[in-house]
N, C-alpha and C positions, 0 to 999 in steps of 0.2 A: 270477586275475591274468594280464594279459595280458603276453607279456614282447618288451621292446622290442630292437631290434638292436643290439648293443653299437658304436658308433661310437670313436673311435682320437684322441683330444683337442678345442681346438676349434677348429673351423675357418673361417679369415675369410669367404670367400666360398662355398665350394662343397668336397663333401667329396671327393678320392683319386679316385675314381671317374669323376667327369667332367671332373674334370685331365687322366687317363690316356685317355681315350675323345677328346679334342681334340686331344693331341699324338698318337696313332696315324692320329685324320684326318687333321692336319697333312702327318703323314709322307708318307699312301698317296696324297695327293693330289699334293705337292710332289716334287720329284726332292731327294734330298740335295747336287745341286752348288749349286741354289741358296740352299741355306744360308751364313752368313758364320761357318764352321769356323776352329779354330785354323789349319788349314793353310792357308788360304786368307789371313789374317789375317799370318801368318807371310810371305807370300808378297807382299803386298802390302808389306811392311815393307822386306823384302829388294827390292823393286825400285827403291827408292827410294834405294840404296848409292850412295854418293857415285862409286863407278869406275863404276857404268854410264852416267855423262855423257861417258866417254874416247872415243875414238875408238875403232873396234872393233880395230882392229892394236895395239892397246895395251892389251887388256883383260887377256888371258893368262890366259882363263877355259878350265877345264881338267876340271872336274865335269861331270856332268848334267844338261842341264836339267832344273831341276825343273816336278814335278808341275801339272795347272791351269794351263798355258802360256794359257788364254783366260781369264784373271783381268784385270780392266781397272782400272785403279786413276784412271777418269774421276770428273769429279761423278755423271755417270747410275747408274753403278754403285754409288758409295760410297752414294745416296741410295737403291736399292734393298737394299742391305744392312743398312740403319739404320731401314729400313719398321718392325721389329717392336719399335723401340725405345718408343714410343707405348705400347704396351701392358702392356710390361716397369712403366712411368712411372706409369702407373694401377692397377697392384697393389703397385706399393712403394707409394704413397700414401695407397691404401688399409689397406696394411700399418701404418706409422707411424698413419695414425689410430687403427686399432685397440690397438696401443700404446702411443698417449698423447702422441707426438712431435711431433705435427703443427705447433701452435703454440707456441712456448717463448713470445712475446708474449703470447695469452690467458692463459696462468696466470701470466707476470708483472704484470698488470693486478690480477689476482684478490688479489696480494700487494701492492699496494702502500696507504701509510699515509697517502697522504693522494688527496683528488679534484681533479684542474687539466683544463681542455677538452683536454690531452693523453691523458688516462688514464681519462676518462667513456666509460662503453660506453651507447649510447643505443637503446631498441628503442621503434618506433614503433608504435602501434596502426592495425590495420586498421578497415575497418567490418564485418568480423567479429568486432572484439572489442567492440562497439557494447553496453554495458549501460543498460533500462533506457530511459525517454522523457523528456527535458526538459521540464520544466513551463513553464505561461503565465500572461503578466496581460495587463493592460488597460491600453491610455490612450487614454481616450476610447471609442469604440464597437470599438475594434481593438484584434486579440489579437497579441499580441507574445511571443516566446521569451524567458525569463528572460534567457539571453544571447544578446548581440545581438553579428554578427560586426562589427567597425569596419573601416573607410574608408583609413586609414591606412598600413599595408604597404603596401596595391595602387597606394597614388597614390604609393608613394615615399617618403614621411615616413618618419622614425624621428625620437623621440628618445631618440637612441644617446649622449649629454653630450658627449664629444671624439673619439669614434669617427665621423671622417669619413667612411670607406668606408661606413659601415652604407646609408645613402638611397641611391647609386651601385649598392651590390650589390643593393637591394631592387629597383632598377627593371631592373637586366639578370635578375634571378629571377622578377621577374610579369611575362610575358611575357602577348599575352592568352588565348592556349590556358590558360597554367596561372591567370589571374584566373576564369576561366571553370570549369575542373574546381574552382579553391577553393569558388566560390561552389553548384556540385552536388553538391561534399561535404559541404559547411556541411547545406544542406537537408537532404541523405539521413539525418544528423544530430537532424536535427529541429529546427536551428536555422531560424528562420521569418523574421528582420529582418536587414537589415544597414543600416552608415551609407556614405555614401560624398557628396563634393563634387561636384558637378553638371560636370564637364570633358568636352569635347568625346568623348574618348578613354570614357573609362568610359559613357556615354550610347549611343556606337551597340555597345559591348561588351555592354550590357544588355539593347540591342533583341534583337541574337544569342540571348542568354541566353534571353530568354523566345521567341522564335522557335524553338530548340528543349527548349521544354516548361518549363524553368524557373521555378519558382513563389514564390522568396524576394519579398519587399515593401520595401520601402528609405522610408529615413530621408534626407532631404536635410540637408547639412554647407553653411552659406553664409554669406558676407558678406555686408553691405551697405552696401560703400565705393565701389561705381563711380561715378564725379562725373555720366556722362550719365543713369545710371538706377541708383537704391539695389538696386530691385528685380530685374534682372537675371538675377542667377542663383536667384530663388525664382521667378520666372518659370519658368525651365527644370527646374526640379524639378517644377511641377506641373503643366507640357506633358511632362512624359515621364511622370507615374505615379507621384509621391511618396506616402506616405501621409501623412506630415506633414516638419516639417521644423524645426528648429533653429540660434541663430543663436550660428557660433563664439565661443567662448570668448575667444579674442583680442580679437575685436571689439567683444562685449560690456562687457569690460575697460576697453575706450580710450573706448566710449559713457560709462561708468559714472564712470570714473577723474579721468582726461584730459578729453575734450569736455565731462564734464556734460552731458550729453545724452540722459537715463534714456529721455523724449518719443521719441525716435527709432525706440528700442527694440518700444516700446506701440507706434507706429503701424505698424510691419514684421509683430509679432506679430496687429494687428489684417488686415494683408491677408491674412498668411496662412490667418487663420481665415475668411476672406470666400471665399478658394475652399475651400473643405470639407476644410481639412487642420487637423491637430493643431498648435501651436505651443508652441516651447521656446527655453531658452535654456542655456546650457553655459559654465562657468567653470571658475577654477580657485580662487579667493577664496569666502570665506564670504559677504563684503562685499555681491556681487551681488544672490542672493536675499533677503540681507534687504532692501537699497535699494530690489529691485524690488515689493518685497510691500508697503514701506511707502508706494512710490510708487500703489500700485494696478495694474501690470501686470496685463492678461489672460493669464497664463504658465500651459498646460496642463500642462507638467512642467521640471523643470529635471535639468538633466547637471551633475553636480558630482563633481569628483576626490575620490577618497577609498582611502585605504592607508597603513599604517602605518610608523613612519619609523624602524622598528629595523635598517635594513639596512645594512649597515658604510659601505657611501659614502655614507651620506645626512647632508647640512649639517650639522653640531656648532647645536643650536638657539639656542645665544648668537650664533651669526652669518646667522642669519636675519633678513630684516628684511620683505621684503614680496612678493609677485610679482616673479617676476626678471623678468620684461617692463615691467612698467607703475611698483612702487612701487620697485626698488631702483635708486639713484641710481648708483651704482657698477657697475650691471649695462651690458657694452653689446651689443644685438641681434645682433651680426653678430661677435661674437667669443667661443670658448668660455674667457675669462678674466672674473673679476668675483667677486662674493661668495661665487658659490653655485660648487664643486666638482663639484656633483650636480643635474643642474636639475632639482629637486627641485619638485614639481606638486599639492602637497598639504600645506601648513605649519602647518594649523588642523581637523586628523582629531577633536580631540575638542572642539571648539567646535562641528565641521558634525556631529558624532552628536549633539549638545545640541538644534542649533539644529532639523535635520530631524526631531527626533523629533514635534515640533511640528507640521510644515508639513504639512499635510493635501495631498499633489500626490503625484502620481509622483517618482522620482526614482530616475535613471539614473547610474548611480557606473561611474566612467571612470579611466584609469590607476592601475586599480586592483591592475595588478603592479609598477608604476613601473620603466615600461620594462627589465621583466624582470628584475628586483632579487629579486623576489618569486615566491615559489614560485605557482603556479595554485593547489595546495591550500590553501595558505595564507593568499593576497591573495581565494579569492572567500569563503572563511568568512568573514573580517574584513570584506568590504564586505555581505553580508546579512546577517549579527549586528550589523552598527551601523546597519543602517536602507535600505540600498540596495536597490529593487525590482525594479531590472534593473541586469546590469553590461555593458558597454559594451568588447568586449576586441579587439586587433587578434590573427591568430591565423594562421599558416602553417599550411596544407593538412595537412599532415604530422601538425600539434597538435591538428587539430580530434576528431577521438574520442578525445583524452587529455583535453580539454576538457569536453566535453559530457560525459564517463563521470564529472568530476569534479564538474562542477557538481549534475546528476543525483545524485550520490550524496548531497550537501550536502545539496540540498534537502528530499529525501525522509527525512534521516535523523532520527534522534529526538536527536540532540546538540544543534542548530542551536537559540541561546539567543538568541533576535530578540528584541528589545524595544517595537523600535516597528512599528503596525499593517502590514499592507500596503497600501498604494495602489497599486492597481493589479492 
C-alpha cells in the first residue's frame, strides 16, 4: 500500500502551501509602506478631523506628528490602495459558492409549487446535443424533411390571439444575420425544407444564403389576389428556385367560401405544375379538400391545421361556429374581439383524421402547436399518429435541436400508433 500525504481539511482552491509561498513573494517583492495597514488607514481617518479645516493659528495642535506624514488621502492613492480588493472579491465568491450561498434565488425556484414564465428555468440545446437524424418523404420526385421549418416568425407573423407585441418584437428579433444563422441551424439539423412568402426582403436574403454555401430548398407561401397579375408572386417563387409552392390558406378559403371560385384555384395549381414545380393548397377547414377533390383539383398535397383542442384557452366548443375569418359572422378581421377568445385554427381535428385517412396525397399538418399552447412533444405525436406526413412548424434558432431531437425520437420510436398509410 502506497501511503498518501496526509492533507489538513478541504481546501477550496489551493492548499497552505502555495497561499504561504504568494504572500512571502508578495512581501519580498513589494515594500511594506505600500500596503493600506491599519495605521495608515487610521491615518487617513484622522486627517479628515473636522479642526484641520481651521486656520493654523487656531489649531492648538500640540502632539506629534504622526507617523506616514506622505500618506495622501487623493483619488490616485485611495485607488491604489483598493487595487487588491478585486481579488479579496473573487475568493469570497468563490468561497460562498463552495458553501452553497451564492444564489438564495436558484434554490428558491427549486422550491416553489407552482410554474409561471417568472419561475421557468429554460436550458437550450446546443448542436452538441444533436440526437440522432430526422427522417424523410416525398412529394412528388423531392425529398423533403419530416419537419419542415415555416415562414412565419422570419416574416413577422405571429398568431399570438391579443398579444400585440408578439409580430413587433418578432421583427426587431430576425434581424437578417439572425434569419440567416436560423436557416444554417435548421440544415445543420438536418432539416432540409422550409416555407416562406416570396418578399422582396427574404429573396435577396436567400441569394445570400445560398452564396454562402447554404443548401436548405424552399416551399413558396402565395396569394393570388393581385388584380394586374393573379400570378405574380408564383412567378417569383419559381424565378428564385422554389421547389414547389402552395396557395394560402386564407385565400383558398375566400376562393372556396366567399367567391365560389373552386376554378381559380385548379387553374393557379395547373401553372404551377407547368413550370415543373409541386402544387398545394393550405387551409384551415376540412371543407376545402373535400370541395377540391370533389371538384377534381390537380392538388399534389394539401396543408391542413391539425392539434388538439384540450388546451385550457382553447373556444369552449358550444361557441364555435366556423372559421373565424370566413364563416363566423360575429367575427371581425381587424379586431381581437368576436366569438372566438382563442383564434383557434383547427375546430374539426377528428373529422380531418376521418377524412385524411382516406385521401391518398401528402399531407402537411400545420399549427400543429396552436401557436404554442401545445407542448412540441405533445402537438407532434398527435399530428403523425392522426395522419400528418410532415409537420409544418415556425421554430426560433434557439428550439431548433430541441425540435429536431424531438421529432427524431417520435419517429423512430416503437410507440408511434399511426393509423393511416404514409404518403409520402
Amino acid at each position: 500500500m502506497v501511503a498518501s500525504m496526509p492533507v489538513e481539511g478541504n481546501y477550496l482552491i489551493v492548499d497552505k502551501n502555495l497561499v504561504e509561498f504568494f504572500g512571502l513573494l508578495v512581501l519580498a517583492v513589494f515594500p511594506a509602506s505600500a500596503f493600506p495597514g491599519i495605521d495608515r488607514i487610521r491615518v487617513f481617518f484622522h486627517s479628515r478631523r473636522p479642526y484641520n479645516h481651521l486656520p493654523p493659528q487656531k489649531q492648538n495642535i500640540t502632539e506629534e506628528p504622526l507617523p506616514y506624514a506622505d500618506f495622501s488621502n487623493s483619488p490616485r492613492e485611495l485607488l491604489k490602495n483598493l487595487v487588491t480588493l478585486p481579488v479579496l472579491g473573487v475568493f469570497t465568491l468563490a468561497f460562498l459558492r463552495k458553501r452553497g450561498w451564492f444564489s438564495s434565488e436558484e434554490e428558491a425556484l427549486k422550491k416553489t409549487d407552482s410554474v409561471t414564465g417568472a419561475t421557468k428555468v429554460y436550458n437550450f440545446a446546443s448542436l452538441e446535443d444533436l440526437k440522432g437524424t430526422l427522417p424523410t418523404g416525398k412529394i412528388g420526385v423531392v425529398e423533403i424533411s419530416r419537419l419542415i421549418f415555416g415562414g412565419n416568425l422570419i416574416n413577422g407573423g405571429a398568431h399570438a390571439r391579443d398579444l400585440i407585441y408578439v409580430s413587433p418584437l418578432l421583427r426587431k428579433y430576425f434581424t437578417d444575420e439572425k434569419i440567416l444563422q436560423s436557416w444554417f441551424m435548421a440544415e445543420q439539423c438536418g432539416i432540409n425544407t422550409m416555407t416562406t412568402w416570396p418578399t422582396l426582403r427574404v429573396l435577396q436574403l436567400f441569394k445570400i444564403y445560398r452564396q454562402r454555401g447554404g443548401k436548405i430548398q424552399w416551399l413558396g407561401h402565395c396569394n393570388i389576389d393581385n388584380p394586374k397579375d393573379p400570378y405574380t408572386a408564383l412567378k417569383q417563387c419559381i424565378d428564385n428556385g422554389a421547389i414547389g409552392i402552395y396557395i394560402a390558406g386564407d385565400q383558398v378559403e375566400q376562393k372556396v367560401f366567399v367567391d365560389h371560385r373552386v376554378e381559380d384555384l385548379g387553374k393557379a395549381l395547373d401553372f404551377i405544375k407547368e413550370n415543373k414545380l409541386f402544387a398545394g393548397l393550405a387551409c384551415h377547414m376540412l371543407q376545402v379538400p373535400i370541395t377540391c377533390e370533389e371538384s377534381g383539383l390537380n392538388v399534389d398535397f394539401y396543408m391542413k391545421t391539425l392539434y388538439p383542442d384540450n388546451y385550457w384557452s382553447a373556444t369552449p366548443k358550444d361557441q364555435r361556429l366556423a372559421n373565424v375569418r370566413i364563416g363566423d359572422p360575429k367575427f371581425e378581421s381587424k379586431s381581437a374581439f368576436g366569438t372566438y377568445h382563442d383564434n383557434i385554427w383547427c375546430i374539426d381535428a377528428e373529422e380531418t383524421i376521418a377524412y385524411m385517412k382516406n385521401l391518398h396525397k401528402p399531407w402537411i399538418g400545420f399549427k400543429v402547436l396552436a401557436a404554442g399552447a401545445i407542448k412540441p412533444a405533445d402537438g407532434f405525436k398527435y399530428a403523425f399518429e392522426n395522419g400528418a406526413d410532415f409537420i409544418h412548424v415556425g421554430i426560433f434558432d434557439f428550439q431548433i435541436v430541441d425540435d429536431v431531437n424531438i421529432c427524431s425520437e417520435i419517429l423512430a420510436g416503437s410507440s408511434l400508433a399511426r393509423t393511416r398509410p404514409w404518403h409520402g
